[in-house]
ChimeraX commands (.cxc) that place a marker at each C-alpha (Angstrom):
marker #1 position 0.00,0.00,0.00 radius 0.5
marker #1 position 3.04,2.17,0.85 radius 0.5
marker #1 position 4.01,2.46,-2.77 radius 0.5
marker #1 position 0.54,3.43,-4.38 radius 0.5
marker #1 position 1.23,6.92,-1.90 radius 0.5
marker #1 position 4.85,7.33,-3.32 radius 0.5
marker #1 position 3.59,6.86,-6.94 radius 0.5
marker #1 position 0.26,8.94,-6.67 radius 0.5
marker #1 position 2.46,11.50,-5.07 radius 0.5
marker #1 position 5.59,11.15,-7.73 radius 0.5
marker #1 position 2.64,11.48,-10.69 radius 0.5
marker #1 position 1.13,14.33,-9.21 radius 0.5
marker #1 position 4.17,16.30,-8.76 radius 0.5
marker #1 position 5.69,15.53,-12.47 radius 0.5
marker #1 position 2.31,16.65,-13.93 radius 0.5
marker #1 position 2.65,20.13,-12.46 radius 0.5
marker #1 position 5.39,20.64,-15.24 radius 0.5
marker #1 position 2.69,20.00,-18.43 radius 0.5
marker #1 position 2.30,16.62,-20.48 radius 0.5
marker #1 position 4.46,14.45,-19.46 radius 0.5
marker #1 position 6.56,11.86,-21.18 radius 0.5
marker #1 position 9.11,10.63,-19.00 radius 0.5
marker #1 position 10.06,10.66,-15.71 radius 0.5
marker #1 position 13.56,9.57,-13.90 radius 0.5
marker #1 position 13.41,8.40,-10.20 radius 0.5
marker #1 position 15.68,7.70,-8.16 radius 0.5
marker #1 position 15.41,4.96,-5.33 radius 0.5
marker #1 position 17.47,4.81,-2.51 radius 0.5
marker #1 position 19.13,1.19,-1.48 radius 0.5
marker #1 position 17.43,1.80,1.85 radius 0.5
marker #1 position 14.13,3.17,0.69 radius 0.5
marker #1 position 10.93,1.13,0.80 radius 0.5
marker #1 position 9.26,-0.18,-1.17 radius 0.5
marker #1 position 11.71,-1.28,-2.88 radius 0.5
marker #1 position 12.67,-0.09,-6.58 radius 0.5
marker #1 position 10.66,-2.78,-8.58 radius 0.5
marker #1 position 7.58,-2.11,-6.42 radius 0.5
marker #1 position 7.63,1.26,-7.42 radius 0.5
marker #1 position 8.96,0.78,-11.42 radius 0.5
marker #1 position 6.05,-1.93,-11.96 radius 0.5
marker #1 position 3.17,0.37,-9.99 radius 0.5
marker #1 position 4.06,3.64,-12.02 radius 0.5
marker #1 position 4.08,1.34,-15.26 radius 0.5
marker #1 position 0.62,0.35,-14.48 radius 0.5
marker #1 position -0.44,3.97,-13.50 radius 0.5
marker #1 position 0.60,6.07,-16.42 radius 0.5
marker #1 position 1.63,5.54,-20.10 radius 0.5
marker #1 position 5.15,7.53,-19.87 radius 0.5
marker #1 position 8.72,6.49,-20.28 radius 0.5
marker #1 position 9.96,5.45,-16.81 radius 0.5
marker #1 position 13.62,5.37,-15.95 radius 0.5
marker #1 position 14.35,4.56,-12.73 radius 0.5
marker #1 position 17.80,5.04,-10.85 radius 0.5
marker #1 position 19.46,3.18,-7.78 radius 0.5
marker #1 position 21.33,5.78,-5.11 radius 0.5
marker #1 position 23.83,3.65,-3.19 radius 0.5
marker #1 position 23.55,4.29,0.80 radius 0.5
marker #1 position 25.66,6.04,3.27 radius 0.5
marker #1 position 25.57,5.63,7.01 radius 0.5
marker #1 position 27.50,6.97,9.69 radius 0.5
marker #1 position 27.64,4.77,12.59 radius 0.5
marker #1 position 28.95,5.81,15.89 radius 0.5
marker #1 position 32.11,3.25,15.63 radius 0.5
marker #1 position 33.69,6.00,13.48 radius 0.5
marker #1 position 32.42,3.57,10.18 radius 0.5
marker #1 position 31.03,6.02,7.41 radius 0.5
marker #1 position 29.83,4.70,3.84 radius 0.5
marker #1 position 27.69,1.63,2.76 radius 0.5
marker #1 position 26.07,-0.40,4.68 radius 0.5
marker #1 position 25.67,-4.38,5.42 radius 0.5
marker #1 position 21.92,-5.06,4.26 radius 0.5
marker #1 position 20.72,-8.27,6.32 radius 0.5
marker #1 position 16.76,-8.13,4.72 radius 0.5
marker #1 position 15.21,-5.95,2.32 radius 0.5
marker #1 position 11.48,-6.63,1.77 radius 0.5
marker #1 position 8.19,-4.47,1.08 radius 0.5
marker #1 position 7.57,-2.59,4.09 radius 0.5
marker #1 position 11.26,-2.34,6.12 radius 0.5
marker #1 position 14.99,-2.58,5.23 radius 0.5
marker #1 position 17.28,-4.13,7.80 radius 0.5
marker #1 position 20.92,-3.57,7.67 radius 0.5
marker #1 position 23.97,-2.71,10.34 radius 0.5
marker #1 position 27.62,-1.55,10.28 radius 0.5
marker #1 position 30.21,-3.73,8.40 radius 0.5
marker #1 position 32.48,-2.68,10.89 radius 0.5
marker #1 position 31.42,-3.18,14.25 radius 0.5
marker #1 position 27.70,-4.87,13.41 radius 0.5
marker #1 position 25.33,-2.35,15.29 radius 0.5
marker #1 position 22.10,-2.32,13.91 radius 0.5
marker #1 position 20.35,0.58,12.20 radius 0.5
marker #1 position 23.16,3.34,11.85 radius 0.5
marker #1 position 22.27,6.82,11.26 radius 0.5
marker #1 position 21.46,6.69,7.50 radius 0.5
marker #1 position 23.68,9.56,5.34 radius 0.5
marker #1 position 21.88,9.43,1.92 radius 0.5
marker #1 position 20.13,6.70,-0.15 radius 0.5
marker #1 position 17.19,6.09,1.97 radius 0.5
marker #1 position 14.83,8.46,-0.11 radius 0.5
marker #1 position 12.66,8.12,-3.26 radius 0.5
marker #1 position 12.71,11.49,-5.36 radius 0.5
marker #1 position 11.72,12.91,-8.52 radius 0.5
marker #1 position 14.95,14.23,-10.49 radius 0.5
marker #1 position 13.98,14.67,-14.01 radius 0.5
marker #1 position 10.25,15.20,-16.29 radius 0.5
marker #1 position 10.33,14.80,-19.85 radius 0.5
marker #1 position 7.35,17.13,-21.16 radius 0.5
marker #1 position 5.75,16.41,-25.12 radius 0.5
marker link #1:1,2 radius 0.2
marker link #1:2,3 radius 0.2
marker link #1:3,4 radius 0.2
marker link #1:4,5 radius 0.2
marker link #1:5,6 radius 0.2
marker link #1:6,7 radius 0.2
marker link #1:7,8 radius 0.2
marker link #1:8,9 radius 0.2
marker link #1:9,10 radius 0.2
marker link #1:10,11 radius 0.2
marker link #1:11,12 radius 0.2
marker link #1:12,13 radius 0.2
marker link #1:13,14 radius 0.2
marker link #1:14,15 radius 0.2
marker link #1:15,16 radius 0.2
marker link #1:16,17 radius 0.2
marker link #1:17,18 radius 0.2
marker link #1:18,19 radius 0.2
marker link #1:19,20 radius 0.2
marker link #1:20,21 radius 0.2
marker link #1:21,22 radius 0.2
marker link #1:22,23 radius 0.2
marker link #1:23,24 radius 0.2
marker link #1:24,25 radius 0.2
marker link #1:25,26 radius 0.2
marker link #1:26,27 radius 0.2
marker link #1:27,28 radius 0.2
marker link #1:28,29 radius 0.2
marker link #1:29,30 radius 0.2
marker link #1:30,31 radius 0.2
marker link #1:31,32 radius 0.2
marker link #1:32,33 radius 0.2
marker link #1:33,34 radius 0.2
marker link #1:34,35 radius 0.2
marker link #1:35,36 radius 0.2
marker link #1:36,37 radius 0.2
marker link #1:37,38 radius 0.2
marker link #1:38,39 radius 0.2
marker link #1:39,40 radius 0.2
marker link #1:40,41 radius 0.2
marker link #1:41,42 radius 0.2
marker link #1:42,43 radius 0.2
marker link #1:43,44 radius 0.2
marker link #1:44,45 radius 0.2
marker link #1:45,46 radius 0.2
marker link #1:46,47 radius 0.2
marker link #1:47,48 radius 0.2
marker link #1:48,49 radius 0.2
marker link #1:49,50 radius 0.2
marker link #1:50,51 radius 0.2
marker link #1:51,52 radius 0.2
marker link #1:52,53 radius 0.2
marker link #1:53,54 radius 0.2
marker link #1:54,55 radius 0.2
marker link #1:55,56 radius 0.2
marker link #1:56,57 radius 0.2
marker link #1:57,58 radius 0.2
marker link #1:58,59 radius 0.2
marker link #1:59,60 radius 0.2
marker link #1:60,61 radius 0.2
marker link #1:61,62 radius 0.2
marker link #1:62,63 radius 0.2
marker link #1:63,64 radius 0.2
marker link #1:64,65 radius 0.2
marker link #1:65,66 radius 0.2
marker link #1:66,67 radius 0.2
marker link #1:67,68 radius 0.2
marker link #1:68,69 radius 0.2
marker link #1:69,70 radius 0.2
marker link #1:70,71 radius 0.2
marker link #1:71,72 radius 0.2
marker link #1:72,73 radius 0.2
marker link #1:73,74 radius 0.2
marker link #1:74,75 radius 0.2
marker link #1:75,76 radius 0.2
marker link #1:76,77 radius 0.2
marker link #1:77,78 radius 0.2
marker link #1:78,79 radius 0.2
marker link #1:79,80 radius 0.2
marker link #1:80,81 radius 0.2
marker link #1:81,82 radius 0.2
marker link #1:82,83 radius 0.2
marker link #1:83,84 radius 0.2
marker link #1:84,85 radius 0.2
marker link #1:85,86 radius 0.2
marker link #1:86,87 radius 0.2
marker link #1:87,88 radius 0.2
marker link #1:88,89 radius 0.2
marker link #1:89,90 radius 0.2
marker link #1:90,91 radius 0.2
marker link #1:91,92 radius 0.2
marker link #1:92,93 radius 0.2
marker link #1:93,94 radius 0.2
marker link #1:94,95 radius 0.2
marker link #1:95,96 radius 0.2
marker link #1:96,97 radius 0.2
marker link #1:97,98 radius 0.2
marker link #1:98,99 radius 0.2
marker link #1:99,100 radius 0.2
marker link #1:100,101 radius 0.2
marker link #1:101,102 radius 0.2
marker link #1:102,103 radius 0.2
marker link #1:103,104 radius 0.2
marker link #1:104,105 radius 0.2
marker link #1:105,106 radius 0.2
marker link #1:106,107 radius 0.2
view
């Protein structure tokens, strides 16, 4: 259910810039639902080119450990993942745990 709000929202926002033909999205490797969820459900809600994009994650965990991070379980409604260095779970995330709207192709 999560991803028909993300989409609704993502189509609503891309048709403030006219008729729209394509859209690129980017997915975060922490965001949820994950990036097929999304990719299929906007293919079944509008007729336009999609191109989506995967954004790598940062964290910053309080061991000193900053960059990506070990990703235990990934499914539709949570993303579990902890410090390759010293295994805490749920670092602060840096980047890559949003899903945003970076380009609209208008006809």
């Amino acid at each position: 259910m999560h991803e028909h709000k993300i989409c609704k929202s993502i189509v609503e926002e891309a048709l403030k810039y006219g008729l729209v033909k394509a859209i690129t999205v980017e997915v975060g490797e922490l965001a949820h639902p994950p990036i097929q969820e999304l990719e299929e459900y906007l293919a079944a809600i509008t007729t336009w080119k999609i191109i989506m994009k995967n954004k790598k994650a940062t964290i910053n965990c309080e061991c000193g450990f900053m960059g990506a991070p070990n990703i235990l379980e990934q499914n539709h409604t949570n993303v579990i993942y902890n410090c390759p260095q010293c295994k805490a779970l749920l670092p602060e995330v840096v980047d890559g745990d949003k899903v945003i709207l970076r380009d609209v192709e208008v006809k």
